[in-house]
N, C-alpha and C positions, 0 to 999 in steps of 0.2 A: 260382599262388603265386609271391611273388618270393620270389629265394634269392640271396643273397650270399656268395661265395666270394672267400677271399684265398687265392693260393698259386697258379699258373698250372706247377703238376709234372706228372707223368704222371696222381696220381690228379684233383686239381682240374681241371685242361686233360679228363679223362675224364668227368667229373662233371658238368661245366660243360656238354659234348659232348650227352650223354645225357638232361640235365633239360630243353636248350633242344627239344632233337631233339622230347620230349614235350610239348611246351609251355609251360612255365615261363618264367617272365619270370627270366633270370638275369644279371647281373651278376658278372664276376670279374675281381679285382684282383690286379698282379703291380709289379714291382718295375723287371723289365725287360720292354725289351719283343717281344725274343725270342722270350720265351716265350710270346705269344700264338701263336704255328706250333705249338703240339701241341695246336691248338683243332680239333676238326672243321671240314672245307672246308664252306661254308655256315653255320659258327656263326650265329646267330640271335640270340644274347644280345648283352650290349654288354662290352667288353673296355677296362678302364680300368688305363693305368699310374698307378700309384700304392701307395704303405707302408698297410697296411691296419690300421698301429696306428695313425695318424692319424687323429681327429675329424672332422677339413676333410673328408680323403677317403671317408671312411666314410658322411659325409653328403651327399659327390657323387653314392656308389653308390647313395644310396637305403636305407640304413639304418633310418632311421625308418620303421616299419611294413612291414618285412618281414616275412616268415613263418619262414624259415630263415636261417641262419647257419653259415657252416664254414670254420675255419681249419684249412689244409692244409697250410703252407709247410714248410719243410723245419728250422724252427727251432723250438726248446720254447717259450721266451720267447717271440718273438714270437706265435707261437700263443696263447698266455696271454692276453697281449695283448690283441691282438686279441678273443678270445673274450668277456673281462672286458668291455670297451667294448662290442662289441655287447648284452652281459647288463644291464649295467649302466647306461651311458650312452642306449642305443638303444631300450631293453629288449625287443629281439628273444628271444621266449620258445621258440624251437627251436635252441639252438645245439650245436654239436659241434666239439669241439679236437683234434687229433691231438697227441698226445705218444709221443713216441718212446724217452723215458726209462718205464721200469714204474714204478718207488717213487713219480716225479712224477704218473704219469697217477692211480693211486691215491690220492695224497696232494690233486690237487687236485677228483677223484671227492668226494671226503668233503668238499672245501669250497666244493662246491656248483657243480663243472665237469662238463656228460656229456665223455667222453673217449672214446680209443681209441688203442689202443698197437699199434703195426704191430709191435714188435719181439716181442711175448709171443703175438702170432699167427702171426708165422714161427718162431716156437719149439713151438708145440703144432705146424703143418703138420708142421716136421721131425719131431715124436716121430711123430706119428700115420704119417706113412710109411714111420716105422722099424717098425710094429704097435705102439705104444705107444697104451694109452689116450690119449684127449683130455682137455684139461687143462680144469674146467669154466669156461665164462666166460668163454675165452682170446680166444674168435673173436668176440665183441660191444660193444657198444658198453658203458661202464660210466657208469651212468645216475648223475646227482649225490645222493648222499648227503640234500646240501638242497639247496632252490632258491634262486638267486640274484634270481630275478623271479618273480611269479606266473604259472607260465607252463604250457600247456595240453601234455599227454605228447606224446610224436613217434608218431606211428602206427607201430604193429610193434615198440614202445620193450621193454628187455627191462626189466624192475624192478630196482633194486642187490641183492645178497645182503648177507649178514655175513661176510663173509673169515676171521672166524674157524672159521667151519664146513666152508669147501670147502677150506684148505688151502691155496689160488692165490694169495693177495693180493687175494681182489677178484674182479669181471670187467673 
């Protein structure tokens, strides 16, 4: 499977590490280049500088007819971005956006982005290790609302709920 990653952080550089290590054909884009040293010694994939909101570079990585897509980077926008193009432009039908903002990752859950919010998962770990119930939905992926492409579920995908019902805003 090829899988494209923007964002060369701790998770993406782990990511990136772990899918090559299996065998996946991966590509990950970063800005600097740096950041390609938090890549596993022996990375396997190919490690391209370059803005991964860019078309040009997007379609260096091999965009077109990928399998996967994840935007990792450290910025909401960007991520957006990013995500949008590969959905849209690319029509890579497995993508995932990190948002870091909750109301955003929500807001654009419903407009047809899977997401994931690190901040609303480090806030249910803290409750939960104070004995605080888990907050439901906190720790998964929130699956888009609608789709932006015809695009085939992610294996192990969790389905969106109704936010009105669990109280969280969502997953």
């Amino acid at each position: 499977m090829r899988t494209i990653i923007v964002g060369c952080g701790r998770v993406g550089a782990g990511l990136a590490s772990q899918l090559a290590e299996e065998g996946h054909e991966v590509v990950i884009l970063d800005q600097k280049t740096d950041a390609f040293r938090r890549l596993a010694p022996g990375f396997s994939g190919q490690a391209l500088r370059g803005d991964g909101t860019d078309q040009s570079v997007l379609k260096r990585a091999g965009a077109q007819g990928a399998d996967w897509f994840f935007a990792l980077t450290n910025g909401d926008n960007r991520n957006i971005l990013a995500a949008q193009l590969a959905a849209q432009t690319f029509g890579i039908g497995r993508v995932l956006c990190k948002i870091n903002d909750p109301v955003r990752a929500k807001t654009y859950a419903t407009l047809g982005m899977n997401t994931i919010n690190r901040t609303q998962m480090m806030i249910d770990s803290i409750g939960r290790f104070m004995g605080k119930p888990a907050v439901p939905g906190a720790t998964d992926v929130t699956m888009a609302a609608i789709s932006t492409v015809t695009a085939q579920p992610a294996v192990g995908a969790v389905a969106p709920t109704d936010s009105s019902k669990d109280g969280a805003g969502g997953r």
